[in-house]
Backbone as CSV, one residue per row, in Angstrom:
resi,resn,N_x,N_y,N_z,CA_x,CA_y,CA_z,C_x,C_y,C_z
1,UNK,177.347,-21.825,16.447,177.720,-22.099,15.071,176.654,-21.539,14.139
2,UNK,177.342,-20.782,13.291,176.673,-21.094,12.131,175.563,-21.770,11.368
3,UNK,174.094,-21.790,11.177,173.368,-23.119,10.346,174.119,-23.213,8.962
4,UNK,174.504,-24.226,8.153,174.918,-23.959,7.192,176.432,-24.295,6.777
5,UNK,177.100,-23.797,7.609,178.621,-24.118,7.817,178.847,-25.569,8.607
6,UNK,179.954,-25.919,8.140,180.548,-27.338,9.184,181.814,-26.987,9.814
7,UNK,181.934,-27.314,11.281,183.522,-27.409,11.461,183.857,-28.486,12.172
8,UNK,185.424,-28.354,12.069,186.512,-29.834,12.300,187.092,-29.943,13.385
9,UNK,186.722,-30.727,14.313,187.701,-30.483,15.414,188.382,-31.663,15.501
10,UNK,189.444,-31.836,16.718,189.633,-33.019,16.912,190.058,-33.224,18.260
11,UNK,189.508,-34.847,18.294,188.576,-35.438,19.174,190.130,-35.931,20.324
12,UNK,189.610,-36.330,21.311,191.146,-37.316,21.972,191.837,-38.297,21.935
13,UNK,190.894,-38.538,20.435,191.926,-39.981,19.633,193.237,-39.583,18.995
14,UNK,192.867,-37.897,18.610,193.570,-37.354,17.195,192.841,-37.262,16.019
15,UNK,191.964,-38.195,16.213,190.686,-38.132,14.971,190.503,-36.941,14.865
16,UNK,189.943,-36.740,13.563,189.078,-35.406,13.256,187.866,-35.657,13.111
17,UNK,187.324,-34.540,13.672,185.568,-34.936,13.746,184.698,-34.162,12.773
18,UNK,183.114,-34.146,12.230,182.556,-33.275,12.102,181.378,-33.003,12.186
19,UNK,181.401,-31.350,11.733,180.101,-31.073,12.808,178.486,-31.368,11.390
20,UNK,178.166,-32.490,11.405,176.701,-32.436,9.746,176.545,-31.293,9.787
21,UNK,175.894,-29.677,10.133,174.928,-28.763,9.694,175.252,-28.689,8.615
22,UNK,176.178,-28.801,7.708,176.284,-28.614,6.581,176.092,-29.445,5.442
23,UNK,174.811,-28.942,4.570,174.195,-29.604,3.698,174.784,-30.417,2.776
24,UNK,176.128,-30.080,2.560,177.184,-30.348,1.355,177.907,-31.782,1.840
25,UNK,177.671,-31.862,3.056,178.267,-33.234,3.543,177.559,-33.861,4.699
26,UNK,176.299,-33.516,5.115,175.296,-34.824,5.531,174.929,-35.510,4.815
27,UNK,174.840,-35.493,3.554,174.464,-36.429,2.711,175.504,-37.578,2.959
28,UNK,176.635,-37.742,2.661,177.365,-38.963,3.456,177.617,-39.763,4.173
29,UNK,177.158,-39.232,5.561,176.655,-40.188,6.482,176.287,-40.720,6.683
30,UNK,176.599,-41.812,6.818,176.171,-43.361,7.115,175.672,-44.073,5.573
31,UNK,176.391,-43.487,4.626,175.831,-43.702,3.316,177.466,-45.004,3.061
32,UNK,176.798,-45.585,1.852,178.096,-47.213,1.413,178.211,-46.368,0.039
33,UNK,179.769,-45.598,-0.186,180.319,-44.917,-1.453,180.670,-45.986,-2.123
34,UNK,180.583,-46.067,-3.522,180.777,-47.065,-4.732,182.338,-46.160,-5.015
35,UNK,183.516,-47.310,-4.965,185.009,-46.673,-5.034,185.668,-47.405,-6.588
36,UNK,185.547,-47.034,-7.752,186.120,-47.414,-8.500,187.648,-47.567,-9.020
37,UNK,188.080,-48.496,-9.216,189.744,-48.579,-9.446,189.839,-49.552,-10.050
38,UNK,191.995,-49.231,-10.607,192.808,-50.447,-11.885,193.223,-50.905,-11.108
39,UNK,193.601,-51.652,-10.904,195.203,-52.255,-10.193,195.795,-52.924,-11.705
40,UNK,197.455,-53.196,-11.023,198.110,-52.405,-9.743,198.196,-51.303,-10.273
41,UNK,198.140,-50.559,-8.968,198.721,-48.841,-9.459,200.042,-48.968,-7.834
42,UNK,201.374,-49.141,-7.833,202.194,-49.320,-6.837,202.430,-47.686,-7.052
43,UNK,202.519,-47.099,-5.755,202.572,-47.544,-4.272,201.168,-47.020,-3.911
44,UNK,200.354,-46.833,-4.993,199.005,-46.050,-4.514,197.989,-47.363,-4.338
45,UNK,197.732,-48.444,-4.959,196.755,-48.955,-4.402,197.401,-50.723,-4.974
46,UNK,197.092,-51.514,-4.526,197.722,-52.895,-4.823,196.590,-53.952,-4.236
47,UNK,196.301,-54.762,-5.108,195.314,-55.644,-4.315,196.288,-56.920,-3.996
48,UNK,196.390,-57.482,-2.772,196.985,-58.259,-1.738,196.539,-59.961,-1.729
49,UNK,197.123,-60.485,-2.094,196.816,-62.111,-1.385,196.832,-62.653,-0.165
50,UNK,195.626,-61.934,1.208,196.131,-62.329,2.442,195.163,-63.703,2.669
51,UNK,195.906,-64.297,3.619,194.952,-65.451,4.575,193.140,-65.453,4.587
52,UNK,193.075,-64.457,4.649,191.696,-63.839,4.929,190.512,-63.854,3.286
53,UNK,191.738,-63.377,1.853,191.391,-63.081,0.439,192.136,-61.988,0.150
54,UNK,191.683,-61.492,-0.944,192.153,-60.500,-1.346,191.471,-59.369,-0.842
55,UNK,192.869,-58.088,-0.415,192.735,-56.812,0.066,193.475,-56.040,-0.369
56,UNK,192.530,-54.613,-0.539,193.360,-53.983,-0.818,194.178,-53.118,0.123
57,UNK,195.143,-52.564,-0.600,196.141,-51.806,-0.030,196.812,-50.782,0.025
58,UNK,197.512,-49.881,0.518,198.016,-48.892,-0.202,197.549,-47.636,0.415
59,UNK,198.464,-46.440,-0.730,197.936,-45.186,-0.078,196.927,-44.551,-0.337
60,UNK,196.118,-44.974,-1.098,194.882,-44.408,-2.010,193.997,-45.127,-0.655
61,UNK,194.106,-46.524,-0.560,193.050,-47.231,0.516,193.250,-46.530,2.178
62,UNK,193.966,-46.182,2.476,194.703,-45.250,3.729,193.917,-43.978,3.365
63,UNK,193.980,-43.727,2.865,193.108,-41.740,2.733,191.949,-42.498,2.800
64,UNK,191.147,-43.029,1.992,189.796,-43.757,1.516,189.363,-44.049,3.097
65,UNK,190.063,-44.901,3.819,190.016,-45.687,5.295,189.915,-44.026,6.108
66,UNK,190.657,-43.213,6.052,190.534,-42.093,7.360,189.520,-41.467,6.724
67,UNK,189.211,-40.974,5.816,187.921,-40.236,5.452,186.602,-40.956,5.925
68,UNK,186.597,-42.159,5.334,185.481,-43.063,5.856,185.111,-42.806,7.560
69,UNK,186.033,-42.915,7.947,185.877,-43.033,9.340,186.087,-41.871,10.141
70,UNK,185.999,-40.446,9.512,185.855,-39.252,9.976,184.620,-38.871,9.564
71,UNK,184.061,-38.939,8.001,182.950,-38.571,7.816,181.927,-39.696,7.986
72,UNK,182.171,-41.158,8.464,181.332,-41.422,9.192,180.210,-42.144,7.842
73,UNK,181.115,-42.825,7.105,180.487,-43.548,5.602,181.421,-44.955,5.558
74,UNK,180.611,-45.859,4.801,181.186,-47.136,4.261,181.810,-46.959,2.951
75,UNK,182.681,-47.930,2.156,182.478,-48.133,0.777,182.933,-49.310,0.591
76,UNK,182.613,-49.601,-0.702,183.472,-50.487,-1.440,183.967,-50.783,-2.395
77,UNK,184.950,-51.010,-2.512,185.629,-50.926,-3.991,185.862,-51.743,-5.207
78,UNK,185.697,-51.583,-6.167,185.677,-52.651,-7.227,186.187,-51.822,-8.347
79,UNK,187.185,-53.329,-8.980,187.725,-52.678,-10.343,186.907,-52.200,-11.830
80,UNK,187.501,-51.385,-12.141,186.313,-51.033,-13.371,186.635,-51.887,-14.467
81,UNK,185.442,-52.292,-14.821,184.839,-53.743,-15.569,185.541,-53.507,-17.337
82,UNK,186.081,-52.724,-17.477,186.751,-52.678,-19.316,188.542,-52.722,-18.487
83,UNK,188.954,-52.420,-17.490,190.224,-52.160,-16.764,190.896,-50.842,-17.406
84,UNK,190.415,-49.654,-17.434,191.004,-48.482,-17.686,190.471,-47.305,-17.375
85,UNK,191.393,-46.618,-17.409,191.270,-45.594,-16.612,189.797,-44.393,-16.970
86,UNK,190.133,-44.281,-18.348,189.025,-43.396,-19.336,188.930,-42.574,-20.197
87,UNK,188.253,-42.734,-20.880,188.618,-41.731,-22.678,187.677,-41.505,-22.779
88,UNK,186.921,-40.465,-23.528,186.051,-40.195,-24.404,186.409,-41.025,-25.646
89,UNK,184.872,-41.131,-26.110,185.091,-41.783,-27.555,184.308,-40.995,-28.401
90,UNK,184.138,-40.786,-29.537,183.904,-40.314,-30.587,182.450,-39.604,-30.595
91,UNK,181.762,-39.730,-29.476,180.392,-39.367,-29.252,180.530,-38.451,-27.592
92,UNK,182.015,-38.462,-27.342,181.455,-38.104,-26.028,181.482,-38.574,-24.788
93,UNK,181.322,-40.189,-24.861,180.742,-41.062,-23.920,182.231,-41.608,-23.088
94,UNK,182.138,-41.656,-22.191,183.349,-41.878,-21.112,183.016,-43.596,-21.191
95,UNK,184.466,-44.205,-21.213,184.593,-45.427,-20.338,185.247,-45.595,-19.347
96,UNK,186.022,-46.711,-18.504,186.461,-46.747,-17.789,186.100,-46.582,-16.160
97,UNK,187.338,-45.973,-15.621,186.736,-45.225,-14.178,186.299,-44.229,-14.027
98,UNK,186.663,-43.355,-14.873,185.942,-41.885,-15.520,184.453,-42.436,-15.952
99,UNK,183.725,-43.096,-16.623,182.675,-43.587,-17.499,181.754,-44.281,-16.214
100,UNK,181.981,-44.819,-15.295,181.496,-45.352,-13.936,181.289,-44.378,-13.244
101,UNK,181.591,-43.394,-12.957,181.276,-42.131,-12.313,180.346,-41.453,-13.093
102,UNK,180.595,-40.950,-14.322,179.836,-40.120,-14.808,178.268,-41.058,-15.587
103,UNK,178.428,-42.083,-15.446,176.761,-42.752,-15.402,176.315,-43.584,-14.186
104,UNK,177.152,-43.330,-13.313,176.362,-43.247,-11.605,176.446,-44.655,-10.952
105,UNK,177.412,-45.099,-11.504,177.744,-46.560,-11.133,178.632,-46.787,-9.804
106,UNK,179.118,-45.718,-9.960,180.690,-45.368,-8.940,180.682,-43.962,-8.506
107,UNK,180.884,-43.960,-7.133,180.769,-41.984,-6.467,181.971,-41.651,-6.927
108,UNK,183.309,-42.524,-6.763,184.309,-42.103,-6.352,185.495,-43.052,-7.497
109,UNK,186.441,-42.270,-8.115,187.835,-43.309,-8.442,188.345,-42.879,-7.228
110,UNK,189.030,-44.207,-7.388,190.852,-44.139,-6.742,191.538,-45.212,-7.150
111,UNK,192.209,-43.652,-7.862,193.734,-44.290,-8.499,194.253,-42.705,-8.774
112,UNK,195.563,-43.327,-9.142,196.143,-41.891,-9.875,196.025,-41.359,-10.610
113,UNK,195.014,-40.223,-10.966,194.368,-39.978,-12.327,195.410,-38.387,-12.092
114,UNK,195.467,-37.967,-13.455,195.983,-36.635,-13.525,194.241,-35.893,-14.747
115,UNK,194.304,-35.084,-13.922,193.432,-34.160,-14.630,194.086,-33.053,-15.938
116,UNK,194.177,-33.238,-16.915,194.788,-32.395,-18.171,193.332,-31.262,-18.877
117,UNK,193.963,-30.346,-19.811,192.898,-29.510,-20.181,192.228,-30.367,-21.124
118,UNK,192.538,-31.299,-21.723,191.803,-32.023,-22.553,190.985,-32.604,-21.478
């Protein structure tokens, strides 16, 4: 291989595996990602009333769950503290789940965001 490059194989679970040399994604490993989100967002993410507490659910938590456990990272998720998604305001300054990311509170949203040219 390559120094520098990563590749994907997969393993005899079906899992996909990977290979760290690559700088762009050892940093993840074994690292706990900060996952910001609204609820509800149906059918993408729903937080649950089970026996156990509340969980979440969904297809946003399903991608979130196989990534985790291919690249070999924790997270956890929490709703963003104003409950929206994110705007600029008049200076610039992001709130929301957008505004948690971009002042380092949160690595990651998940929810259904659409990216526009604005």
């Amino acid at each position: 291989m390559v120094t520098g490059h990563s590749s994907t194989s997969v393993d005899t679970d079906g899992d996909a595996t990977i290979d760290y040399d690559d700088e762009s994604i050892k940093f993840i490993k074994g690292q706990v990602l900060r996952a910001v989100t609204k609820t509800p967002a149906h059918p993408f993410l729903v937080l649950t009333n089970k026996t156990s507490g509340l969980v979440y659910e969904g297809y946003l938590k399903d991608v979130l769950s196989s990534l985790a456990r291919i690249l070999k990272f924790e997270y956890e998720i929490y709703e963003s503290p104003d409950g929206k998604y994110g705007v600029p305001d008049h200076r610039g300054v992001w709130n929301g789940m957008v505004g948690e990311v971009v002042h380092g509170r949160a690595n990651l949203t998940l929810a259904p965001l659409t990216i526009s040219s604005l």
